[in-house]
N, C-alpha and C positions, 0 to 999 in steps of 0.2 A: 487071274483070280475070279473068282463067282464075287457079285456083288450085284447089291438089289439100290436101285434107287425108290424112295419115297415121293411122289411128287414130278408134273413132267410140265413145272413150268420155266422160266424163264433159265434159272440157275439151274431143274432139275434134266430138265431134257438137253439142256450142251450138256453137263456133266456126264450124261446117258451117253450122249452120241462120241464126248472126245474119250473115254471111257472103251468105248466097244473097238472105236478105231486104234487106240493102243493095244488091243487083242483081248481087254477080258470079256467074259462074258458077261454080260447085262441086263438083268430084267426090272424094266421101269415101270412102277406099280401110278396108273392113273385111273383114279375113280369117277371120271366126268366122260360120261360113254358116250356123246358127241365128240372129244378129244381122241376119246381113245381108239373110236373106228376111222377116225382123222390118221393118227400115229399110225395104227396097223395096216394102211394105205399108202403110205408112205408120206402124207402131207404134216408139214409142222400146221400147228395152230396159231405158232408166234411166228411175228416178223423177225428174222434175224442172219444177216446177213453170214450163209456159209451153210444155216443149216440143215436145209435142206439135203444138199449132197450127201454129206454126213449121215442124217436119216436113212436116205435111201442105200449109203453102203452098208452101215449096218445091219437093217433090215435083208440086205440080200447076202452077207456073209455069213448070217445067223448068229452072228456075236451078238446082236439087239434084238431085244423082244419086248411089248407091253402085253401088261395084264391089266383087271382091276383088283387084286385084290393080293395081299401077302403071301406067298408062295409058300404050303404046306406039303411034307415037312420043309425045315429052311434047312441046306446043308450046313454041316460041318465048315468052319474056316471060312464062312460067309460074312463078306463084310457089306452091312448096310448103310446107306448113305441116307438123312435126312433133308430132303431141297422145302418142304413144304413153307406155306405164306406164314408171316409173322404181322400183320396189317396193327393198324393202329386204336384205339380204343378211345372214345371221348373223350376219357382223361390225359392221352396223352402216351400211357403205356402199351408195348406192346402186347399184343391179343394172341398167347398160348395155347392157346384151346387144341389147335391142332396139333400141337405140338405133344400135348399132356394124352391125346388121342391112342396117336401113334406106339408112345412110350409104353403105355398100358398093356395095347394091343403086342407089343413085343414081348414085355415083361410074359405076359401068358405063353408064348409063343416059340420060347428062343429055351432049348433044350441042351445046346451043342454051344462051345465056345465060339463066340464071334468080337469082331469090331464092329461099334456103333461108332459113324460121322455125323457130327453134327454139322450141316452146310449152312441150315436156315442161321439166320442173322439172330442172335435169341442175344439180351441185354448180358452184362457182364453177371457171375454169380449162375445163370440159370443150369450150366451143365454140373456142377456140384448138387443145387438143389434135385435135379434130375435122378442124378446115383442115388441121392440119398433116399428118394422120394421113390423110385422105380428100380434101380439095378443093383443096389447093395444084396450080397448072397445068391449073385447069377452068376451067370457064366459071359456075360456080357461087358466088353472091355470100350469105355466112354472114350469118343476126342472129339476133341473141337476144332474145325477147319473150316473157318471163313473163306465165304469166297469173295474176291475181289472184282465181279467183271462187270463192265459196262453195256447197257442195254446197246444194239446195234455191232458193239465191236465182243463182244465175248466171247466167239470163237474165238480170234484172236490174242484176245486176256488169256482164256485156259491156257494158250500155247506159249504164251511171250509174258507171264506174269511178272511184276516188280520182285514177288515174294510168295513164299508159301508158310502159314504157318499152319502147326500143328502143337495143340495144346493135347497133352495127357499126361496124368498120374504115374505110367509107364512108359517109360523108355524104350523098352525091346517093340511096344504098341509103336511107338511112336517111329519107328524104324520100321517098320509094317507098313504104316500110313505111305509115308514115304517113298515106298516101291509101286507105288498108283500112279507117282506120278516120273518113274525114269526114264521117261521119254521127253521131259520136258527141263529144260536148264533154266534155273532160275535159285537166287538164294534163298535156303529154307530155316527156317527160326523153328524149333525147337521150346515149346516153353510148357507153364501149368494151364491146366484147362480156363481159370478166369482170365487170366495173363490175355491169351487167343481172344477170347469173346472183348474183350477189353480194346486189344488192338484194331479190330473190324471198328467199331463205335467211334474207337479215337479217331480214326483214319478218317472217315467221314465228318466228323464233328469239326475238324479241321480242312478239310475242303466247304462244308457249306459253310463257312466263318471268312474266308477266304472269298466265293462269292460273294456275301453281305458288304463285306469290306469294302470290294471294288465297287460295287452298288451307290454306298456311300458317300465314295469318294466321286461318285458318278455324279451324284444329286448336289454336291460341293462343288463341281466344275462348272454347272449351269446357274450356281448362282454368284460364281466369281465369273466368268466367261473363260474359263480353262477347255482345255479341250481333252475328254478323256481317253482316248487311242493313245494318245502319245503317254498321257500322264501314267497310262498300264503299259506302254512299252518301255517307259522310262525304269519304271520299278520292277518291270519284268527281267530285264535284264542284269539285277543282282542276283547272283548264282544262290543265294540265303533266299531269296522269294521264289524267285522263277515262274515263267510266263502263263504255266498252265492255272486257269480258273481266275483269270485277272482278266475278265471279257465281260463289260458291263451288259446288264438289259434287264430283264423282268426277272430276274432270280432267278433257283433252283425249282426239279419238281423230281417226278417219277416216282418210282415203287421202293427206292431204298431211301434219297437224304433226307424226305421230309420223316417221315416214321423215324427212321433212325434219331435225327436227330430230337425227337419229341420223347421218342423211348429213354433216348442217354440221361433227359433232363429230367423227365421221370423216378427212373433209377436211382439218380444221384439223391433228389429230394426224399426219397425212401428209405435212401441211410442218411440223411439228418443233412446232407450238401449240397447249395444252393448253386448251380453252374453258372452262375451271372451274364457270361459271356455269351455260352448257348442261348439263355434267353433272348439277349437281345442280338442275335445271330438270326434267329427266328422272325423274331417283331418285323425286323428288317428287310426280310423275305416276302413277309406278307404287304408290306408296305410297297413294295414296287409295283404290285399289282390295282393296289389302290389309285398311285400317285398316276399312274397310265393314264386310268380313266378321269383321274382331276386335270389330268393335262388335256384330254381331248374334249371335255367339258369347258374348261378356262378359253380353247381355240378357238373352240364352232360356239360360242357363246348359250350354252345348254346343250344338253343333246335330244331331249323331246322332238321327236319327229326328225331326226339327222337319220341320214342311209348311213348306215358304218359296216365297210368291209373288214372283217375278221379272216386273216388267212393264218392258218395253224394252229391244228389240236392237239399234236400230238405233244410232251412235253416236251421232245429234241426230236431232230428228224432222222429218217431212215429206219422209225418204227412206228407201230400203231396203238403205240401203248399211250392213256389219256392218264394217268394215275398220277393225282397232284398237279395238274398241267394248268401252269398259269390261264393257258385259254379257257378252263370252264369259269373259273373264279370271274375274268373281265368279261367276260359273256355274260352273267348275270350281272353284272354292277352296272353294264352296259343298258343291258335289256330292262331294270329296278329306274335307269335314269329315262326312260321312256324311249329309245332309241328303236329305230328299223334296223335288223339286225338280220346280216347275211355273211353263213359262215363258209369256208374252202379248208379243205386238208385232201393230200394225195393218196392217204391212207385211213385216217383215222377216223374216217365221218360215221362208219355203223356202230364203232365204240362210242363217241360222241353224243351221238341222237336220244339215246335215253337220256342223257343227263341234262339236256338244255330243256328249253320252254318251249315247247308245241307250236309257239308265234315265230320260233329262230326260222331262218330260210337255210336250206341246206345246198347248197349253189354247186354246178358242177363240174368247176372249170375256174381258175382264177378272173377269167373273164368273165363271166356269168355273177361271179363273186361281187367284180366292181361298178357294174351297170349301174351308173345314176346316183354313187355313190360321193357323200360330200366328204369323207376320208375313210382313209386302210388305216388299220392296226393290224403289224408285223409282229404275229407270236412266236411263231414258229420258223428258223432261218431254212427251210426247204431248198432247197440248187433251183428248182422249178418255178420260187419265186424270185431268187435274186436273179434269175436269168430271162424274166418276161418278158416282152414285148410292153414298157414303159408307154412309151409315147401312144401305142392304141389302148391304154390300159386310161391314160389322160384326156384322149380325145372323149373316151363315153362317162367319164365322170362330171359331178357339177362342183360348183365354187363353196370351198376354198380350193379343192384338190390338197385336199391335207394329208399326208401322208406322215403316220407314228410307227418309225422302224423300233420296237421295243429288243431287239438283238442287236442294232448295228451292224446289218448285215450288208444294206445295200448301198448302191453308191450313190453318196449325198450332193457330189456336183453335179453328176450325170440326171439326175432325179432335177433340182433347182432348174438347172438349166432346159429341164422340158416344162418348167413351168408350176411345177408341186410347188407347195409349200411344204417342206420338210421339219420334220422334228425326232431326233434321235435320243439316246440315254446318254446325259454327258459330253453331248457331241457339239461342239460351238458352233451357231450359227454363220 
């Protein structure tokens, strides 16, 4: 098949690349001409493990190509794929703008019968309002297909999905869609276009709720003296819960569950429904990030003038993406409580820099990181910190040697017994 991606960010350019390597052809429309003389060299712009390779075979098989701009004329039997950003708006709602962009810009454009994908995350209702608003009396056939993948493993995901769905009006569409992906086994749902958009939302609204929950349960254990590893292994192990996102620490971040789940709450309160639960799913979220820095304030008894090591910017590791990442939030509550503040990430420090205060120290090396330091905060669980050199990481720090693993990443006898004072989420002293 000819198909055109929209968009060559996180979801657009895998979708580009696993796309070209199934054998269609592909041209990926990116407008940020830093990016796009990036792409046409072979280099990704994002961290993501796989796809690189990927890149550079399609580029050399000629099945991958970037432009910047919409391919005129668009052939026949072309099906375009929308990845572009859906970000979040002050109130909460997702910000269409690009999305309403796009739409316009085809509407003029699309002459010959085609398939539009919807991939970008858009609240439930929006691909209806879409036809009605932009594609009724085109030649332009709507669907909606979420995508499922996780920052770092989305290679991956495209290949080994849970599910595929695919929301449309039609049917014989919907068996079209379908054939995009027969190189990949996985069960595909079939449904109407809101049904799709609906599912994506649910899916997430029920993992960050899931998060929160362990959270809670986290904040419960420390003030009974429970111990929370066990008390998420314990309830991990009913086949009705199951273990995955029962991992206490500072909550959720990145580029989909907090929007997401601000968009769902949004939406609901738009047709007249109050999500209760989401809400305080949310509150919940942001409270871990709070309760971090009252825990390192209640230890070191203020933190005016304390050295605090911040290691991890990114929001999970094995990317460079800062987007929602608990560490900018305690970097500033940090730096507001008067603290010396010197931050470490293996990747994410030129994302970062803009967004801190000009006084942060940007250190180069976990080592360099902890110099003189009266405690670390563990934002980010990196391999490169839970695998440090400890005990030289204690010898140059000063008293208390406090150390706040906010993942429960690293190991809490091993650490005690060089002399730290430890303190985890949940974790029994």
């Amino acid at each position: 098949m000819n198909i055109v991606v929209i968009g060559a960010g996180y979801v657009g350019l895998t979708a580009a690349c696993c796309l070209a390597n199934a054998g269609h052809r592909v041209t990926c429309i990116e407008n940020n001409e830093s990016k796009l003389k990036l792409l046409n060299q072979g280099i990704s712009p994002i961290q993501e493990k796989g796809i690189d390779q990927l890149l550079k075979q399609g580029l050399a098989s000629g099945k991958l190509s970037f432009v910047s701009s919409l391919p005129k004329p668009i052939e026949t039997d072309t099906v375009i794929m929308i990845t572009v950003g859906t970000p979040s708006l002050p109130s909460g709602a997702a910000d269409l703008s690009s999305i309403y962009q796009v739409a316009a810009e085809l509407k003029n454009a699309i002459q010959y019968p085609l398939i539009l994908i919807m991939k970008s995350t858009v609240p439930p209702g929006t691909g209806v309002k879409l036809v009605q608003r932009y594609f009724e009396n085109t030649p332009i056939s709507y669907v909606a297909n979420p995508e499922f993948l996780r920052e770092e493993r989305a290679i991956e995901d495209w290949y080994h999905p849970s599910r595929i769905v695919i929301g449309a009006a039609d049917n014989k569409i919907a068996e079209k869609v379908r054939q995009l992906y027969s190189d990949i086994d996985a069960p595909v749902i079939i449904t109407d276009i809101t049904s799709a958009e609906t599912i994506k939302y649910a899916a997430n609204a029920f993992l960050v709720t899931k998060i929160s929950f362990i959270n809670e349960i986290a904040n419960l254990c420390e003030t009974m003296s429970a111990n929370i590893d066990d008390v998420a292994k314990g309830i991990g192990l009913d086949t009705r819960i199951g273990p995955d996102f029962l991992r206490a620490g500072l909550g959720y971040g990145g580029s989909c569950f907090p929007k997401d789940a601000r968009a769902l709450d949004f939406a609901a309160l738009n047709k007249g429904y109050d999500l209760r639960l989401l809400k305080v799913t949310i509150e919940v979220n942001t409270k871990q990030r709070i309760l971090a820095v009252h825990k390192l304030k209640q230890l070191l008894g203020g933190l005016a003038g304390k050295e605090i090591a911040l290691l991890g910017l990114a929001f999970k590791p094995d990317t460079d993406d800062i987007r929602e990442s608990p560490s900018i939030d305690i970097a500033y509550l940090l730096y507001e409580e008067g603290a010396k503040l010197r931050v470490y990430d293996p990747t994410a420090m030129q994302n970062a820099r803009p967004l801190l205060p000009s006084e942060v120290t940007f250190a180069t090396d976990i080592y360099s990181a902890t110099v003189g330091a009266n405690a670390i905060i563990l934002v980010t669980e990196w391999q490169e910190f839970i695998h440090a050199d400890w005990q030289t990481i204690k010898k140059q720090m000063n008293q208390p040697y406090l150390i706040l693993d906010g993942r429960n990443a690293l190991a809490q006898d091993k650490l005690m017994a060089l002399g730290f004072k430890y303190v985890g989420v949940g974790r029994r002293l």
